[in-house]
Each structure stands twice: as C-alpha cells, then as structure tokens.
C-alpha positions as CSV (number, residue, x, y, z in Angstrom):
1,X,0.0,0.0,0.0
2,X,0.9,3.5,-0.9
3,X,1.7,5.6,2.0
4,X,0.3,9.3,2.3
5,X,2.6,11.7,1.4
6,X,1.6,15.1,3.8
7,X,1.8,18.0,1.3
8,X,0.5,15.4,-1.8
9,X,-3.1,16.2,-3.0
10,X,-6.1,13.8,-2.9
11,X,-9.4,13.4,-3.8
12,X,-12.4,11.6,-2.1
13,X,-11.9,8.4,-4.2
14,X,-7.8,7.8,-2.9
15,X,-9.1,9.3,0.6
16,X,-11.7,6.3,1.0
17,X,-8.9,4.2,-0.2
18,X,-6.2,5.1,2.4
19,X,-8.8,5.2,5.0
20,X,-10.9,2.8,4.0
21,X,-14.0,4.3,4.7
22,X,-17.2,4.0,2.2
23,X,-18.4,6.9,0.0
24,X,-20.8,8.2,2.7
25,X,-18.5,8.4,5.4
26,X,-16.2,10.3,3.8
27,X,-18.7,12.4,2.8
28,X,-20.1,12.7,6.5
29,X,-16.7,13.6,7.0
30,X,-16.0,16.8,4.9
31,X,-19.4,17.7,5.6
32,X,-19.0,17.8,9.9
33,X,-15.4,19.5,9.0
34,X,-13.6,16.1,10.6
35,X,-11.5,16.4,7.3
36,X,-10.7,19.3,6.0
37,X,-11.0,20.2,2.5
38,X,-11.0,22.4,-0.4
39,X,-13.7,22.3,-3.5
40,X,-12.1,23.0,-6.6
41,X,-14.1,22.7,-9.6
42,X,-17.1,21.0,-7.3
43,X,-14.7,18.4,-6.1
44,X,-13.1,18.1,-2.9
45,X,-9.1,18.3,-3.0
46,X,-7.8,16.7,0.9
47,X,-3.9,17.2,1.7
48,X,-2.3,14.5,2.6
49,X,-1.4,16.1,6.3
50,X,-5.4,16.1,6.9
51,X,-5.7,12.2,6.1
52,X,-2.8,11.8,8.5
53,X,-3.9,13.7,11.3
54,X,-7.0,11.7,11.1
55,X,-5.4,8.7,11.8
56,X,-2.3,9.9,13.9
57,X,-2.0,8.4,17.5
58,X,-2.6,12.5,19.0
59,X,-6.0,12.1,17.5
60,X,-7.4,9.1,19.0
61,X,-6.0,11.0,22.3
62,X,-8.0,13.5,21.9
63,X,-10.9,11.3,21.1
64,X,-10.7,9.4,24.1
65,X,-10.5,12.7,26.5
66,X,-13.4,14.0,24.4
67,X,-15.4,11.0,25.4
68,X,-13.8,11.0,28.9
69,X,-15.6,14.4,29.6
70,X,-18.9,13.7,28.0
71,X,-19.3,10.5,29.4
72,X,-18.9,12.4,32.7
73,X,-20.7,15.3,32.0
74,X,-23.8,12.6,30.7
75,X,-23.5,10.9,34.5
76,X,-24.4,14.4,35.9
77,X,-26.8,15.0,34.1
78,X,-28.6,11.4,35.0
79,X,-27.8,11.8,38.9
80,X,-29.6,15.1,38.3
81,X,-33.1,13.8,37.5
C-alpha cells in the first residue's frame, strides 16, 4: 500500500482508499469538517497532512479525553433527575 505523502493532494476516491471508509462516510466527514478540504471545480481536493492527522495516534487521544468528559458530564446529568 501506498503511503500518504503530507503535502500530496487527494481526492475523495484515494481518501476512501487510504482510509478505507465508504463513500458516505467520507462524505459525512467533509461535511462535519472532521477532514478538511477544499472544492475546486465541485470536487473536494484533501492534503495528505489532513488524512494523517486523522489517523495519527494524538487524535485518538484527543478522542478518548473528548469522550472522557462527555461520558462524565452525561453521569451528571442522569444523577440530576
């Protein structure tokens, strides 16, 4: 497998592929802004850097202390009632 080169351009087709995601998640994705993008000529253009960030160790961290405070902030909310 071809690895993602950070300033190489990509569209949604070689995105799915390195991520392997299917066509609507990758849409869901550009649309909530969880990859960023630019629309050139009504197509999306990725950097590679976005891809990686994606799938870089730092953002499952911030994932997980993301859920950490929700989770916690959803347990108030329950002892409330």
């Amino acid at each position: 497998m071809p690895e993602i080169k950070p300033n190489e351009v990509y569209n949604t087709q070689e995105a799915q592929n390195f991520l392997k995601i299917s066509k609507s998640t990758i849409k869901r994705y550009l649309k909530k802004g969880i990859i960023k993008a630019n629309k050139v000529g009504g197509r999306y253009k990725i950097l590679g850097r976005e891809l990686l960030q994606l799938v870089s160790p730092k953002a499952e961290k911030k994932v997980e202390k993301f859920y950490r405070r929700l989770k916690e902030k959803t347990k108030k909310t329950i002892t409330k009632w």
